[in-house]
C-alpha positions in Angstrom: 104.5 305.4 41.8 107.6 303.6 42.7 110.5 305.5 43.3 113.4 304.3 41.3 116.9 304.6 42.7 119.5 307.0 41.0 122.9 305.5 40.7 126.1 307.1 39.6 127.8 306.2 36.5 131.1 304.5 37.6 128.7 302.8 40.7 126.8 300.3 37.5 130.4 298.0 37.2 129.2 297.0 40.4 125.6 296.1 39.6 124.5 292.9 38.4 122.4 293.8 35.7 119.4 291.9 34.3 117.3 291.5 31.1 114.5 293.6 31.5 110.6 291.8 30.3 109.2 295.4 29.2 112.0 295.8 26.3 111.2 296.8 22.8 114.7 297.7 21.1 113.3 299.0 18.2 111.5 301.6 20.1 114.5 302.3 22.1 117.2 302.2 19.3 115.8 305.3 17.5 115.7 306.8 21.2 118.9 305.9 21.7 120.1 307.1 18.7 118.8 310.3 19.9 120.3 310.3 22.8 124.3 309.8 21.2 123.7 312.5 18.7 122.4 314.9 21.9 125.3 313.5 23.8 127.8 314.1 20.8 127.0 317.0 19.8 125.3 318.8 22.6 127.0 317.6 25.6 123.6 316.9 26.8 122.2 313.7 29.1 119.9 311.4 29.4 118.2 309.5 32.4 118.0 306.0 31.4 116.3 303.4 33.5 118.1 299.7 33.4 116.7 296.6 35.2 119.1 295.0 38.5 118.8 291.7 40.2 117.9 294.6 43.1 115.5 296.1 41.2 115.5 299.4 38.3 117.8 301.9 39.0 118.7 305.1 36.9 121.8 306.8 35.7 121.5 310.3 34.2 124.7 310.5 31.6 126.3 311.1 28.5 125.7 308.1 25.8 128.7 307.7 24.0 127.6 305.3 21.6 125.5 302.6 20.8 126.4 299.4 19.4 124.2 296.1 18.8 124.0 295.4 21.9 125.1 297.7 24.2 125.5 301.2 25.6 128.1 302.7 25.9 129.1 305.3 28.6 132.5 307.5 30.1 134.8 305.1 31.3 134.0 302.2 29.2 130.8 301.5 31.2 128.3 299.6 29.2 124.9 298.9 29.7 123.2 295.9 27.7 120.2 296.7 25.8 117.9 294.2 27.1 118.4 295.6 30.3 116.6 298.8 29.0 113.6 299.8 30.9 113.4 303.9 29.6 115.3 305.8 28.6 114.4 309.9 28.5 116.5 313.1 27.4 
């Protein structure tokens, strides 16, 4: 199994990310959706797994919200949904 590197949260602004070829947003949007409520209501996190033109990495945070096309994290740090690889709370 390949280790995939964690990241911190205000370190992806410096990533190049990438779309990922394993995506299936209507999987992941009900996830997702999940994931803000948990986030919103709970305080809880998620790890979610985005793709890099170095390879997945992993961020375990707070979703904020979700929009069309993008997550959105602290910070106004977004992630794009094609980039998606996993995402698990």
């Amino acid at each position: 199994m390949i280790s995939i590197e964690l990241v911190e949260k205000d370190h992806i602004k410096y990533l190049n990310i990438i779309d990922s070829k394993n995506i299936n947003l209507h999987e992941f949007k009900s996830k997702l959706e999940d994931a803000q409520r948990l986030g919103n209501e709970f305080k809880s996190k998620a790890n979610i797994t985005f793709n890099t033109t170095i390879g997945p990495k992993r961020v375990y945070t707070t979703v904020w919200s979700v929009t069309e096309k993008y997550i959105q994290l602290k910070n106004n740090i977004h992630i794009p949904l094609a980039s998606l690889i996993d995402i698990d709370y």
